[in-house]
C-alpha positions in Angstrom: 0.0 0.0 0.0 1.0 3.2 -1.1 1.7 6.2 1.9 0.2 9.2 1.3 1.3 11.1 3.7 4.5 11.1 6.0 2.2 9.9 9.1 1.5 6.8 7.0 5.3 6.2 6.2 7.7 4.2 9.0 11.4 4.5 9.2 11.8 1.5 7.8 10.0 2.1 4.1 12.4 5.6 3.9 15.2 3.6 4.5 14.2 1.0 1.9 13.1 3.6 -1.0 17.1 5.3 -0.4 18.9 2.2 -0.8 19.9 2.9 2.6 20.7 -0.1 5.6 18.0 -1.9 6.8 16.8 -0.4 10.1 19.2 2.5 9.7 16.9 5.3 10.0 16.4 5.8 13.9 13.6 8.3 13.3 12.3 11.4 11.2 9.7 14.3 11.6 8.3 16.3 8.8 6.6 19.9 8.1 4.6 21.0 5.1 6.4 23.2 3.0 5.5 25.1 -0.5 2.3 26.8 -1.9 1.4 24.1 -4.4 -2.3 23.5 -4.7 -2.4 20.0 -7.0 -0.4 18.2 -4.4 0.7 18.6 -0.5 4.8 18.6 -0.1 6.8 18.1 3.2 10.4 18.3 3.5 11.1 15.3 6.3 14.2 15.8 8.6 16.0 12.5 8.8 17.5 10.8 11.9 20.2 8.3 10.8 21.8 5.7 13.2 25.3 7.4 14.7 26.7 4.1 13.6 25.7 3.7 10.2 27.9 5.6 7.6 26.6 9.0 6.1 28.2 9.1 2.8 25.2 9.4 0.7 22.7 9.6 2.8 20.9 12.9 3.1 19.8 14.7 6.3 16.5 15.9 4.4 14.3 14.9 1.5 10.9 16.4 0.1 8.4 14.2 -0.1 5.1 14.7 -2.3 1.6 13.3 -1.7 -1.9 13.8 -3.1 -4.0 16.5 -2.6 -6.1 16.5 0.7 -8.5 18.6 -1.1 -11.0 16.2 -2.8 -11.7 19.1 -5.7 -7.7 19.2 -6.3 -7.3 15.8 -6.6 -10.4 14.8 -8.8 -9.1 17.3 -11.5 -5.4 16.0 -10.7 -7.2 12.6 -12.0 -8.7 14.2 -15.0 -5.7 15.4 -16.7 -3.4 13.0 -15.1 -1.4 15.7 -13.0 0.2 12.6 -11.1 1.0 10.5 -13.4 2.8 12.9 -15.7 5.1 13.9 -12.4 5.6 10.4 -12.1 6.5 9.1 -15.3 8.8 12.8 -16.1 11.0 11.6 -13.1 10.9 7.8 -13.9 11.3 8.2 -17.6 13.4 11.2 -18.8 14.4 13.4 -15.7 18.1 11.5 -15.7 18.7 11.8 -19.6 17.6 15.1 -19.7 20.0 18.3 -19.2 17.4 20.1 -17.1 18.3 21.4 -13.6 15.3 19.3 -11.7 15.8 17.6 -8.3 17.2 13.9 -7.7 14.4 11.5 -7.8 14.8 9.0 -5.1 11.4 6.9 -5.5 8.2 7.3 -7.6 5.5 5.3 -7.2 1.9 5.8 -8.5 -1.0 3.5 -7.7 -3.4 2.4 -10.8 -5.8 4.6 -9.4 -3.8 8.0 -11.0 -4.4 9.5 -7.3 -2.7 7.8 -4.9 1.1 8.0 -5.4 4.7 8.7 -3.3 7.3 11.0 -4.6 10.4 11.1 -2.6 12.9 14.1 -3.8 16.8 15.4 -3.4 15.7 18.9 -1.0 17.1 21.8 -2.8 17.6 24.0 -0.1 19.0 26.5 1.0 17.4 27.1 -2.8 14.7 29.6 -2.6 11.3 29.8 -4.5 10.7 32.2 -6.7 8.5 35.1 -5.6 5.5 34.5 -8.3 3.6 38.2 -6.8 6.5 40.3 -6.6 7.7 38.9 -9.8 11.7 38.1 -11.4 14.7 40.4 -11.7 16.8 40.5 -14.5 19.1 37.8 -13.4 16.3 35.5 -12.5 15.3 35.5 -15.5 18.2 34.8 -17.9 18.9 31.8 -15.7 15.8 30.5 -16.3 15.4 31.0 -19.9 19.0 29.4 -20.0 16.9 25.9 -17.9 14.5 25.8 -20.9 17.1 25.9 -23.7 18.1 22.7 -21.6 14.9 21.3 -21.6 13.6 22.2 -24.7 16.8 21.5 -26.6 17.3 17.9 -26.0 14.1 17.1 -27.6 13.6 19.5 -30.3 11.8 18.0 -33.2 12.6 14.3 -32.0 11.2 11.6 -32.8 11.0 9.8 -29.9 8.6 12.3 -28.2 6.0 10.0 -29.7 8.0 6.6 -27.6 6.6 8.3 -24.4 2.7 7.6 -24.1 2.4 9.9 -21.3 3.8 12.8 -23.3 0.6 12.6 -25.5 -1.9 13.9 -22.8 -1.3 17.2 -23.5 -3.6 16.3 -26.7 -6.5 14.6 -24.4 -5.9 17.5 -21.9 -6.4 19.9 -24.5 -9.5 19.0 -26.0 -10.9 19.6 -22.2 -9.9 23.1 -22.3 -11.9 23.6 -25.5 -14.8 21.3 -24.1 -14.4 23.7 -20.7 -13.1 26.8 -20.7 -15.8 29.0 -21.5 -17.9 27.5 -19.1 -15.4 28.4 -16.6 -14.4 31.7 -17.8 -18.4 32.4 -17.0 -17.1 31.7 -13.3 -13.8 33.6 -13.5 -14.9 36.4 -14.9 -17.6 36.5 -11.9 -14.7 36.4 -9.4 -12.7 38.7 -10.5 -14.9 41.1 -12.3 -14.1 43.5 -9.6 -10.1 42.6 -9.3 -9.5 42.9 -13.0 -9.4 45.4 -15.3 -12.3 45.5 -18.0 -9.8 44.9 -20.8 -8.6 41.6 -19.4 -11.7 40.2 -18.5 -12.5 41.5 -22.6 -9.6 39.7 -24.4 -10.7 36.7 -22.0 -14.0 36.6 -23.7 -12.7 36.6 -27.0 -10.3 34.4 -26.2 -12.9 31.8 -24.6 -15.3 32.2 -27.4 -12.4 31.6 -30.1 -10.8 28.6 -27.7 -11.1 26.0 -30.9 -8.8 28.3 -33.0 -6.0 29.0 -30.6 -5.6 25.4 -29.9 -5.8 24.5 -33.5 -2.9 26.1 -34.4 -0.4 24.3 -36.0 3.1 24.9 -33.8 6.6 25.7 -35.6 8.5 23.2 -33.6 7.8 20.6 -30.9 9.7 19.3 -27.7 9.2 18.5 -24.3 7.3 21.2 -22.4 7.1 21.8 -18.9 3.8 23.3 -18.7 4.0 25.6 -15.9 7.2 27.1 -16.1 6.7 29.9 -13.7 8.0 31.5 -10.6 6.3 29.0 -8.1 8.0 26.0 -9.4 12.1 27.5 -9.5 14.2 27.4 -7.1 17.2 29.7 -6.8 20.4 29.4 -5.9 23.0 32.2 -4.2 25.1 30.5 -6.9 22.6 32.0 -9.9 21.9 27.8 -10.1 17.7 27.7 -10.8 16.0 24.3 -10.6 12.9 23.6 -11.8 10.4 21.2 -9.6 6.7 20.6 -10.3 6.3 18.8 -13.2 3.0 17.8 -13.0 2.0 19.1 -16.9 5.1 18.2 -18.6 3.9 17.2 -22.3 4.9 17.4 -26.1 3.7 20.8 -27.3 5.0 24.0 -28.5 8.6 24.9 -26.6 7.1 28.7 -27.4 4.5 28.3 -24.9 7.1 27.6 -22.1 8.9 31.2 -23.3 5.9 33.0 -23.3 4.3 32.0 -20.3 7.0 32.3 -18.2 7.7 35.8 -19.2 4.4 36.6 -19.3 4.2 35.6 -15.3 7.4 36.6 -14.2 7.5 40.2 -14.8 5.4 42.6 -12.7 6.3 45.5 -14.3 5.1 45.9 -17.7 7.0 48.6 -18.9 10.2 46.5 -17.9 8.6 43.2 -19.8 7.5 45.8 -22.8 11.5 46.9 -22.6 13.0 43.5 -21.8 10.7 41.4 -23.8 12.3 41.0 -27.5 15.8 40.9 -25.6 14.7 38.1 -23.5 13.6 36.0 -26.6 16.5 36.6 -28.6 18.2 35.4 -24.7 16.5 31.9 -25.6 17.1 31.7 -29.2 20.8 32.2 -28.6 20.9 29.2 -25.8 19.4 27.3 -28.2 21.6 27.8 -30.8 24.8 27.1 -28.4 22.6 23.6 -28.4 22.8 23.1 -31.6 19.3 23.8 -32.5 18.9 27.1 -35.2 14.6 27.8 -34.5 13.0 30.3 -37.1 12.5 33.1 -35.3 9.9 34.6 -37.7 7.5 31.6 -37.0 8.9 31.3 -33.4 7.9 34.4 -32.7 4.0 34.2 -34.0 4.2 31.3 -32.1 5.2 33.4 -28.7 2.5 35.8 -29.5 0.1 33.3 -30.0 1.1 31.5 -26.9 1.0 34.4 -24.2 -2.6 33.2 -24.1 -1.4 30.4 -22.2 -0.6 32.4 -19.1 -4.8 33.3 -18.8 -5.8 30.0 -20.2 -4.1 28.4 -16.7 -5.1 30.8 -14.7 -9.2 30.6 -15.6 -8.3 26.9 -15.4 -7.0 26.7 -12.5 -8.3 28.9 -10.5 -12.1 26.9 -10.8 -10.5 23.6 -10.4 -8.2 23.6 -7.1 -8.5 24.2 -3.8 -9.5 27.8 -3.2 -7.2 30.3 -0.8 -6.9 34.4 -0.1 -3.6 33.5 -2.1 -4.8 31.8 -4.8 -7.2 33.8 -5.9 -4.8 36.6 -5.6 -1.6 34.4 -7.6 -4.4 33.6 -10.4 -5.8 37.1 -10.4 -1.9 38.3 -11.1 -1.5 35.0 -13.5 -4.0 36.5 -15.8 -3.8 39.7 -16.0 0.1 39.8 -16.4 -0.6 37.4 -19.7 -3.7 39.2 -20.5 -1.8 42.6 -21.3 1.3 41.0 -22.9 -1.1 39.4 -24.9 -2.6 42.8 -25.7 0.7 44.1 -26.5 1.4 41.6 -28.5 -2.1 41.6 -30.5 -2.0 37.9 -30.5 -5.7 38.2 -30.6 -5.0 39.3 -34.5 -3.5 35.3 -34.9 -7.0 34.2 -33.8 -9.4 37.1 -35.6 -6.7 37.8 -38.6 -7.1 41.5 -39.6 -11.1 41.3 -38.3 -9.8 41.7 -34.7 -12.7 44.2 -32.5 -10.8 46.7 -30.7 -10.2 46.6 -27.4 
């Protein structure tokens, strides 16, 4: 049986899952850490036997659980949240150059729900602030992370080996079957938190849903999914590591680009300033990777994709758990995405030169 949480794990199983002596852990204790909302996380303090050898063995380790929040973890089963985390760390975490924690067990139950996911703890790595938003340096290093990620599996053909990786595909016909039932909801939340204009372009993007995700991308690779402040960790050392991959797919690399940017800056005079910098930033890692994108198409493709920002927000936001912070994180989700988007006009890649002021 599967623990799913630390008061249903013993010494014992810890100790078996690290490879570590048999009755070698005296004891542990645990704490919940992190803001996630799909899953609980708890970084467990570990108690080794004074006699047994430390080399290898760590002090602390983060272990992951499902949701205790029936609502998180029914639409964790839907689109397979679990599963993908799972099968990313079992599968192609080790072969890929990505800066993502040490995996030492993963375990999922053939439910999709009930799983174990011990992890290497980064700290002292700190998480990004996803309110206050990224500096400069922030976010080079990151964009530098998903020339890693996104390089090693540019256009490959053995994206299509990994069964899991083709979710994305089943996951997005449930944004077109349910987003604009749910923007009906979001826009009711937040009708007072958001400006007019971004609850606008939401509408048109909601009523256009079937076009956006239509489009036909100019390259594919493996995609994290959520690449945003939450889910890196940094370093004093300028090292970022990226955690939560519980929507890793095969999709547009773009998307990654755009929605992290479109997250991460608060300011949007500095992402207005910063923006075509921080693209070329990307283009040039992956080129030291050995992969030359168009940038022509790969930029229709980032316009199109700052979308993707909102999209998860509205998602999200009527599908987990809801707290004072979330609603406020999803509030600045969208509307940071909504007005690159609206700097961008990527609503002109869905209308064409029919696009309604807005």
């Amino acid at each position: 049986m599967i623990p799913l949480h630390p008061d249903q794990m013993d010494a014992a199983w810890i100790a078996d899952k690290l490879n570590a002596p048999a009755d070698s852990l005296e004891n542990f204790h645990y704490a919940a850490i992190g803001t996630g909302q799909m899953c609980d996380s708890f970084r467990l303090t570990l108690n080794w036997d004074e006699a047994v050898p430390e080399v290898g063995l760590p002090s602390t380790i983060i272990a992951k659980c499902p949701a205790m929040d029936d609502a998180s973890r029914h639409i964790a089963k839907l689109v397979r949240n679990y599963e993908l985390e799972i099968s990313w760390y079992r599968d192609l975490a080790r072969q890929t150059p990505v800066q993502c924690p040490g995996c030492y067990h993963a375990e999922l139950d053939d439910n999709g729900v009930d799983f174990a996911l011990l992890l290497q703890d980064c700290s002292p790595a700190q998480q990004g602030d996803q309110l206050g938003g990224a500096d400069h340096a922030q976010l080079s290093a990151a964009i530098t992370q998903l020339a890693n990620l996104h390089a090693a599996h540019w256009n490959s053909p053995s994206l299509s080996a990994y069964h899991w990786l083709q979710y994305g595909t089943a996951n997005k016909e449930l944004v077109r079957t349910m987003l604009p039932a749910l923007y009906t909801g979001f826009r009711d939340r937040y009708v007072g938190r958001l400006d007019e204009r971004i609850l606008d372009i939401g509408q048109q993007l909601s009523a256009h849903i079937g076009i956006y995700l239509d489009k036909e991308p100019s390259a594919q690779s493996v995609v994290h999914g959520d690449f945003r402040l939450d889910n890196l960790l940094f370093a004093n050392n300028g090292n970022v590591t990226v955690v939560d991959w519980q929507t890793v797919s095969a999709g547009c690399p773009f998307t990654d680009l755009a929605y992290f940017i479109g997250t991460s800056i608060a300011d949007p005079e500095i992402r207005r300033a910063e923006e075509a910098a921080l693209f070329d930033h990307y283009l040039a890692q992956l080129l030291e990777r050995g992969i030359a994108a168009d940038r022509e198409r790969g930029w229709q493709d980032y316009r199109l994709y700052a979308f993707s920002g909102l999209i998860m927000a509205i998602f999200a936001s009527m599908n987990v758990e809801r707290t004072d912070r979330g609603d406020e994180m999803f509030a600045v989700m969208a509307e940071r995405p909504a007005r690159q988007a609206i700097d961008l006009e990527s609503i002109s890649l869905l209308y064409g030169a029919k696009a309604p002021p807005l």
